[in-house]
C-alpha angles and dihedrals in degrees: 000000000000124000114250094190102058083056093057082049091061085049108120102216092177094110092061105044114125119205124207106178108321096337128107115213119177096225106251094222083063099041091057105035076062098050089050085051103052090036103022083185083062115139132183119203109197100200119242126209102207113309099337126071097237141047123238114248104180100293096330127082130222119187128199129218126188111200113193118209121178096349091310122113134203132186121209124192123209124181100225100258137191117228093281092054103248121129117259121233109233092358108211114237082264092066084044098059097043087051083059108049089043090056088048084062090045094048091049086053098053080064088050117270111124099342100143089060076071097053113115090027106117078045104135114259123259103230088192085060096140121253137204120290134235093244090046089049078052092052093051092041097058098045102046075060096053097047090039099245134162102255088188092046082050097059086037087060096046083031094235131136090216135356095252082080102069128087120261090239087068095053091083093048093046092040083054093047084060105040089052088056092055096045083048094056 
């Protein structure tokens, strides 16, 4: 018999990655679009806990998806994270369900597609990682004033109290966001 997942190994996914800040996700409509096609009998079980789809942890949430591929299947687990990766305290049905949909990929990946996008992962995280600056928070501060945007909407979008949290590496992407609006008034 061949081995079916060895070919959703070989699958280049580059083409679907999604990226939110410095993260890579497969997008999970893709992903699995790709595994009906391959196993048109494919399931996924997203776990319930009673009757709710993720388990309390604290304050914070984690769900759990089983993909199964060919008669195999694999469960994969995800805390429910924000777009820096870091799990959310009393995480809203939205980030739930985004927790969901982004296992599904994973799970799909623990079969083959698109699993080297994961690699590194569960990689240690660097605490030194650079922040914003104070000039830079100066920067993003002015020009969400001149283009008339919500700066509170804004760090509810990056979930962040104030722009000195996120990392360096998301200045250019929200500087761009605003310089789009104001090409766009």
């Amino acid at each position: 018999m061949e081995n079916k997942h060895a070919e959703l190994l070989a699958v280049n996914v580059n083409d679907h990655i999604e990226k939110k800040g410095s993260l890579s996700y497969l997008s999970w409509c893709w992903a699995w679009a790709e595994v009906i096609k391959r196993d048109p009998a494919a399931t996924f079980d997203v776990k319930m806990f009673g009757d709710l789809p993720y388990c309390s942890i604290g304050q914070t949430a984690m769900v759990w998806v089983t993909v199964t591929m060919y008669g195999k299947p694999l469960m994969c687990q995800l805390p429910v994270m924000d777009n820096r990766n870091k799990a959310i305290a009393n995480p809203d049905a939205f980030a739930v369900n985004t927790a969901i949909m982004r296992c599904l990929a994973k799970a799909a990946a623990l079969h083959g597609l698109g699993l080297y996008i994961y690699a590194g992962e569960d990689l240690p995280d660097t605490p030194d990682e650079p922040r914003i600056s104070k000039e830079q928070e100066a920067t993003i501060v002015a020009l969400a004033k001149e283009v008339g945007a919500d700066l509170g909407k804004i760090a509810k979008y990056y979930k962040c109290k104030n722009f000195l949290e996120l990392p360096s590496t998301m200045y250019d992407e929200l500087i761009k966001a605003l310089e789009d609006k104001r090409k766009n008034q």
